[in-house]
C-alpha positions in Angstrom: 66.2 21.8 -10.2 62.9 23.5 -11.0 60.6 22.6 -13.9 57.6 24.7 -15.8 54.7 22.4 -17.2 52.4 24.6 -19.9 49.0 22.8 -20.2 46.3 23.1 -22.3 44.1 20.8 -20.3 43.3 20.4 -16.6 43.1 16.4 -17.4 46.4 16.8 -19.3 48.8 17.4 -16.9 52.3 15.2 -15.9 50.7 12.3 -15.4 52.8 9.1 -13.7 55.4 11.5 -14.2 54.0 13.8 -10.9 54.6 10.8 -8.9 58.7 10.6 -10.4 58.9 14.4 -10.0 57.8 13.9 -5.9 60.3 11.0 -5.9 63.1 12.9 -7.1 61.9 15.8 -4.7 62.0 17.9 -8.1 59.6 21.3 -7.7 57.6 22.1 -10.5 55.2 24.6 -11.5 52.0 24.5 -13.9 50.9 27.4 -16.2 47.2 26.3 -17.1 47.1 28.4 -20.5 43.8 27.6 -21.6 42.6 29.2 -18.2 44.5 32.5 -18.6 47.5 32.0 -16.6 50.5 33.7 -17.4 54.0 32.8 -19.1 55.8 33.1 -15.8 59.8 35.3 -16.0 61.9 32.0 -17.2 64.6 32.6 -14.9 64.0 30.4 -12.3 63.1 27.7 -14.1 65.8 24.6 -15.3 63.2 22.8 -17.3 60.3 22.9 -19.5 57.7 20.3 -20.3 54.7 21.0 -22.7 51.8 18.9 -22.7 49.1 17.7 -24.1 45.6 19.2 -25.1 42.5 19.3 -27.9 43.1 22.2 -29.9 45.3 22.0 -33.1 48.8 24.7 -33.2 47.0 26.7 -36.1 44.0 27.4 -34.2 45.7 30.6 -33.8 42.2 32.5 -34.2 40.2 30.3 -31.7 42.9 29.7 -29.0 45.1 33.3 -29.2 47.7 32.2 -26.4 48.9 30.2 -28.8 50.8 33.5 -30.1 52.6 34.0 -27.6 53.3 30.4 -26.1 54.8 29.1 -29.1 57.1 32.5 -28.7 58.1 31.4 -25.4 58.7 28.1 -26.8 60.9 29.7 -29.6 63.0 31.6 -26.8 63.5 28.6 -24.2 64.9 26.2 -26.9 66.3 29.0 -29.4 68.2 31.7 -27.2 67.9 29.7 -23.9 68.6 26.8 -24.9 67.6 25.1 -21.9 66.2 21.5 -22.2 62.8 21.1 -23.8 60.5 18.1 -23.9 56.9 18.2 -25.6 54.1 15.7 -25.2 51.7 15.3 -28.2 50.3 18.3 -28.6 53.9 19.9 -26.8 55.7 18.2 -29.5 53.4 19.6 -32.8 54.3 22.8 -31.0 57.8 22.2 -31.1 57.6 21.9 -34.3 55.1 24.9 -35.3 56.9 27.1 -33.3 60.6 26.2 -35.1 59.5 26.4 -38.7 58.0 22.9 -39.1 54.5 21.8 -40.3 51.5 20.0 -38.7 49.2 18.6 -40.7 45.9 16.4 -39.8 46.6 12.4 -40.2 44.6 10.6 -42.9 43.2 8.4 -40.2 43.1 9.3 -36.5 46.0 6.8 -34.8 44.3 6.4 -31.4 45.0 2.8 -29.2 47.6 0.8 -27.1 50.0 0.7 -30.4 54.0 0.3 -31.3 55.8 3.0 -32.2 59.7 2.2 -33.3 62.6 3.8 -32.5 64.8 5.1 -35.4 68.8 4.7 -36.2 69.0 8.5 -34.4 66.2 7.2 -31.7 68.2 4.1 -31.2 71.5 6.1 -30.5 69.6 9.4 -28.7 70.5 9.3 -24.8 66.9 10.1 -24.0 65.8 6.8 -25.6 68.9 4.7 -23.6 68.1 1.9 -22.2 64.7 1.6 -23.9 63.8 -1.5 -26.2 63.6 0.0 -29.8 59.8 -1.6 -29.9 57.7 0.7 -27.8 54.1 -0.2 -26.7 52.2 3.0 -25.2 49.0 5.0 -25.8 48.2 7.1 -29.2 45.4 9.6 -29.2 45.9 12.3 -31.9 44.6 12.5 -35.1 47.3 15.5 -36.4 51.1 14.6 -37.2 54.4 16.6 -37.8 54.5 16.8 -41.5 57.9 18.8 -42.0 60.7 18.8 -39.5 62.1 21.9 -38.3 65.4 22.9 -39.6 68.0 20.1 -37.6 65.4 17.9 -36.4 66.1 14.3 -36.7 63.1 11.6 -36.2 63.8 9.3 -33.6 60.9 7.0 -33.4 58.3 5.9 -36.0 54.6 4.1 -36.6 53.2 2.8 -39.7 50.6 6.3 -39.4 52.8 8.6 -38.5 56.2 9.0 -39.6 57.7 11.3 -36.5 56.9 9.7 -33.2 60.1 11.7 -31.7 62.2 13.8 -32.4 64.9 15.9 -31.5 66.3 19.5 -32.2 69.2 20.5 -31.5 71.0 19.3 -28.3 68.4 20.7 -25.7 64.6 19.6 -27.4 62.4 16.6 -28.2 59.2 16.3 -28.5 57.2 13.1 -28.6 54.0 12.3 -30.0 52.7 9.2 -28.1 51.8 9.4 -24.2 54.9 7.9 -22.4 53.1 10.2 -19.4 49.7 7.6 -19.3 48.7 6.6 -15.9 45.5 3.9 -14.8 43.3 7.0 -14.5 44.3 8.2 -17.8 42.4 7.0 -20.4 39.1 7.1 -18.2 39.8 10.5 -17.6 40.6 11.6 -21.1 37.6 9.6 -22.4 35.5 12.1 -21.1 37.0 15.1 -23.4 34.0 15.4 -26.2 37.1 15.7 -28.7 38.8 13.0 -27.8 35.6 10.5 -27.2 34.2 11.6 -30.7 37.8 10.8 -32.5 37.9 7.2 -31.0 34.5 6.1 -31.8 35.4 7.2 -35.1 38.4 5.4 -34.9 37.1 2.1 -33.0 33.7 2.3 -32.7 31.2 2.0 -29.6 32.5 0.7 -26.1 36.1 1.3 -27.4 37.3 2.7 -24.4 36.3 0.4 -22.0 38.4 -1.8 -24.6 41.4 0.1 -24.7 41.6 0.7 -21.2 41.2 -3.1 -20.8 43.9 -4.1 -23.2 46.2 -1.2 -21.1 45.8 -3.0 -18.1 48.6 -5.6 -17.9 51.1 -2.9 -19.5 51.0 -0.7 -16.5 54.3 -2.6 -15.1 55.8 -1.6 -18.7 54.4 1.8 -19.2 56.0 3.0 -15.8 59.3 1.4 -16.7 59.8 3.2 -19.8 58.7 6.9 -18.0 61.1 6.2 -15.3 63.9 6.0 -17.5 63.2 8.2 -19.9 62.5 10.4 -17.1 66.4 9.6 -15.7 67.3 10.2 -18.7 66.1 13.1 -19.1 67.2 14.4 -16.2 70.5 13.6 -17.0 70.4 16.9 -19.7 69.1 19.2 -17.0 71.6 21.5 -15.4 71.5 22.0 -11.7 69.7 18.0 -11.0 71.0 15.8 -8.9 70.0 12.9 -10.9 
């Protein structure tokens, strides 16, 4: 098996998930679009993960590989049909790039928060084996407004209505950060956009907060990734999983 990550970020990358991927002695590559690099020939590639990253999917004018990315998003889930999974900003994309429509939240939903699986996210096999009240990190202040045509929503929060969901039999996208890592929120915390949005979330000092109150969720974080991750897997042609 051989997987393409697209990020938007060079904080924004895998996450615990590059620490799975060396477990499972999975190769995978990493197309830094916001540096210039280039939609590789899909080909060789079994998998592809979109991640995270500050710039909205109709800042078209400001961030032009948007174009074409969502494009190649288009062809890998439409007429390749080869499995798909989007991270926050990966999963708006989704979305854009299928007909759907992102919109900005009322209120930024940024924190260690529940999200909660759905009926469909209850019976989805990426979601097996996962208790249907999920703690984990939220840091986006945009949500997807309209589904694309045969989405179904598969997980839920009070602010946002689509956590998850799937299209068709070969794409989710979710919007909360099953990928977070000890380093994370430090890291991210240092992205004017993202700093600005949760002081005007939580006010001063809320990061040292948040990362405090993610501390003894660690253990819990990782267990969801991994099996999400095995699950995951288990929709991937060619893995040994």
């Amino acid at each position: 098996m051989k997987l393409l990550v697209f990020q938007h970020i060079e904080c924004e990358h895998p996450g615990i998930f590059r620490t799975l991927l060396d477990e499972a002695e999975i190769h995978w590559d990493a197309v830094e679009l916001d540096a210039g690099e280039r939609i590789p020939d899909f080909g060789a590639y079994d998998a592809l993960w979109v991640m995270g990253g500050p710039m909205d999917v109709w800042e078209e004018d400001k961030y032009p590989w948007l174009v074409s990315e969502k494009a190649a998003i288009r062809h890998w889930v439409c007429d390749l049909k080869k499995p798909y999974l989007g991270f926050c900003l990966g999963h708006q994309l989704l979305a854009d790039a299928l007909g759907g429509v992102c919109s900005p939240l009322a209120e930024s939903e940024i924190g260690i928060l529940g999200v909660e699986l759905t009926d469909d996210g209850r019976a989805d096999p990426l979601f097996a084996g996962i208790t249907p009240q999920i703690q984990c990190l939220q840091w986006h202040s945009v949500e997807v407004k309209t589904l694309p045509d045969g989405a179904r929503v598969l997980a839920s929060s009070e602010a946002c209505s689509c956590q998850a969901m799937r299209v068709g039999g070969n794409a989710w996208g979710i919007q909360f950060h099953v990928e977070l890592q000890e380093s994370t929120i430090p890291e991210w915390g240092q992205i004017p956009a993202y700093s600005e949005a949760l002081d005007r979330t939580s006010g001063p000092d809320s990061l040292e907060r948040m990362q405090a109150q993610a501390e003894p969720l660690f253990a819990k974080f990782r267990n969801v990734a991994q099996i999400l991750f095995n699950n995951f897997l288990d929709h991937v042609p060619g893995s040994t999983n």
